[in-house]
C-alpha positions in Angstrom: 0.9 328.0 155.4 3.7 330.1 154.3 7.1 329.7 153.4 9.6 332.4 154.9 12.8 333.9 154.0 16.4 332.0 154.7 18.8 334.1 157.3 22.1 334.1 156.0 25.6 334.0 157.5 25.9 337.2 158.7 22.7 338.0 160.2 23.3 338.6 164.1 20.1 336.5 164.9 21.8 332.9 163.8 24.5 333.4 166.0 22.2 332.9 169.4 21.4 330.7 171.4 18.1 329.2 170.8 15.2 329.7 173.5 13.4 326.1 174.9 10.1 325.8 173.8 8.0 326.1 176.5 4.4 325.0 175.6 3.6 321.8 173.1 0.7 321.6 170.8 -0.6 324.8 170.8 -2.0 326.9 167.1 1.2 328.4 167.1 3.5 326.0 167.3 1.7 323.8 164.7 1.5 327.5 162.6 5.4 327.6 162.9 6.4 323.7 162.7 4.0 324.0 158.8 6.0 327.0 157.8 9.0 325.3 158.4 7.9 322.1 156.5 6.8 324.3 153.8 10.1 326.7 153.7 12.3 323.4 154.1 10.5 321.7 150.7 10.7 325.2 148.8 13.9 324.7 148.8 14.8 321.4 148.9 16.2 321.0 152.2 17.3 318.4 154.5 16.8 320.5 157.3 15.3 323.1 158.8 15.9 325.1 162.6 13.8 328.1 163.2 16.6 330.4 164.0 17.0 330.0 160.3 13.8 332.0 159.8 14.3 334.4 162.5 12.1 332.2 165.2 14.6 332.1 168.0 13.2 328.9 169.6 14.6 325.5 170.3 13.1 323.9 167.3 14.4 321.5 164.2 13.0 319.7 161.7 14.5 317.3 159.5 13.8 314.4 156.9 15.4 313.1 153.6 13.8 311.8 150.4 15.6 309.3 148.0 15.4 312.6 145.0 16.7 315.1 147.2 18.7 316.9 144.5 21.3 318.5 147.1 22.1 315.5 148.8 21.8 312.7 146.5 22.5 309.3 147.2 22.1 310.0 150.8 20.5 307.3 152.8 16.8 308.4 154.1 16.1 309.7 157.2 12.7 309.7 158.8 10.7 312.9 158.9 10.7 314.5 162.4 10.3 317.5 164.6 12.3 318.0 167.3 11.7 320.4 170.4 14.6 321.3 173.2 17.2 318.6 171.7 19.8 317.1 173.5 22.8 315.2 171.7 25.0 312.3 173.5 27.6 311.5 171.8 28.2 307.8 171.3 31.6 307.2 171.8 34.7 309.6 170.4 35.2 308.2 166.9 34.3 311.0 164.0 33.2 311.0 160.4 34.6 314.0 158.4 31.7 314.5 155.0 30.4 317.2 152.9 27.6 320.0 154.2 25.7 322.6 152.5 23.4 324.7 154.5 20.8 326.5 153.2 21.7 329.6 155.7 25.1 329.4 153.9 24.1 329.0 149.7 26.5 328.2 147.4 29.3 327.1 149.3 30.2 323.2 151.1 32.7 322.2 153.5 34.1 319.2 154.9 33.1 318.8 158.2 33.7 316.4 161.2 30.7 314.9 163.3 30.7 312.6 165.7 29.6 309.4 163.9 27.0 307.9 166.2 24.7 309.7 168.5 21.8 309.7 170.5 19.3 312.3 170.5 16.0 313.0 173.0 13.7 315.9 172.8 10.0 316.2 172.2 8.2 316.1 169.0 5.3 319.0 168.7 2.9 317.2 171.0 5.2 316.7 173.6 5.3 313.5 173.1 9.2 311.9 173.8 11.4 311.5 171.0 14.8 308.9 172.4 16.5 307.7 169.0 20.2 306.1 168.6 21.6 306.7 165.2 24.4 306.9 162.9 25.6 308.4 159.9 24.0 310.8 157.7 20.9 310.5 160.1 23.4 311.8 162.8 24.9 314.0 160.8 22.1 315.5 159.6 20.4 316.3 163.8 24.1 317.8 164.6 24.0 319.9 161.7 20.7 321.1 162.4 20.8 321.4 166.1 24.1 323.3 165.8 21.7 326.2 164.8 20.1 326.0 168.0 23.7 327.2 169.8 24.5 329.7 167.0 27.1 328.0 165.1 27.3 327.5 161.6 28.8 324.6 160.1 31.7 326.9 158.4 32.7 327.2 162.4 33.3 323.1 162.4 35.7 323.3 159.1 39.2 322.0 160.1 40.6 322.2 157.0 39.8 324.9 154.6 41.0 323.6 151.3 38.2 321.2 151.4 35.5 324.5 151.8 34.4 325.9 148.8 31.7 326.8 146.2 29.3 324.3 145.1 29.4 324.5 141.7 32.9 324.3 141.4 33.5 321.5 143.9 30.3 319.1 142.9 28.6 320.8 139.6 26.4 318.3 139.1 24.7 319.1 142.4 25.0 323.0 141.8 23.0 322.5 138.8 20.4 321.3 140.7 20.3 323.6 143.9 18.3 326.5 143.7 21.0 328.6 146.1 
């Protein structure tokens, strides 16, 4: 497979709204959903929405590792695809934590999400996908889904004196990012 060139903040193309994928398990979806895995490992990522490589489809993949060197000491979160995802939010309450974006390099910002969701879609086969989570795990699909409605998480900042470059506001994770 191949791994693809990052859109960044600015480019026109991350600020639509996402198409729904219309046909599961077919050579070019699995094509797409492998370029994705490989372009999200290239660099280390947490996540990965294919507006992000200029696919405008309603697509996101996601996963963490335990030696993810821009998130670390995050808690893992299973590796999954998700196709035409909806997010319920579980109640009102809100968790304000860091976010990097790989569509956004260099910089973080403190953003709220709501702290426990629940998310349905389809994985690549069609298949249903109908999880409850919390956290990072929730953080992580509302980041990434976000992309899918053309926001950036810059957009979500409430309070700009906690946005900022990496490497001056955690340098011992800007020494390990390769953005």
């Amino acid at each position: 497979m191949s791994v693809h060139d990052i859109l960044k903040m600015g480019d026109a193309r991350l600020l639509r709204v996402a198409e729904p994928v219309q046909a599961f398990d077919t050579p070019e979806l699995h094509v797409l959903i492998a370029d994705m895995r490989d372009t999200m490992a290239a660099v280390n990522g947490a996540g990965l929405a294919a507006p992000q490589i200029g696919v405008n489809l309603q697509l996101v993949i996601f996963g963490s590792t335990a030696h993810n060197p821009r998130y670390p000491g995050r808690p893992l979160v299973p590796p999954t695809v998700l196709v035409n995802p909806v997010i319920t939010p579980l109640g009102a309450d809100e968790e304000e934590d860091w976010e990097g974006c790989l569509s956004v390099p260099g910089l973080r910002g403190a953003v709220p999400r709501w702290s426990r969701i629940r998310y349905t879609g389809f994985d690549e086969w069609g298949q249903t996908i109908d999880r409850t989570v919390e956290g990072f795990h929730a953080r992580l699909v509302q980041h990434e889904c976000d992309h899918l409605i053309g926001k950036l998480y810059p957009m979500r900042v409430r309070d700009f004196s906690r946005f900022g470059f990496t490497q001056v506001l955690f340098p011992q994770i800007s020494a390990a990012e390769d953005d």
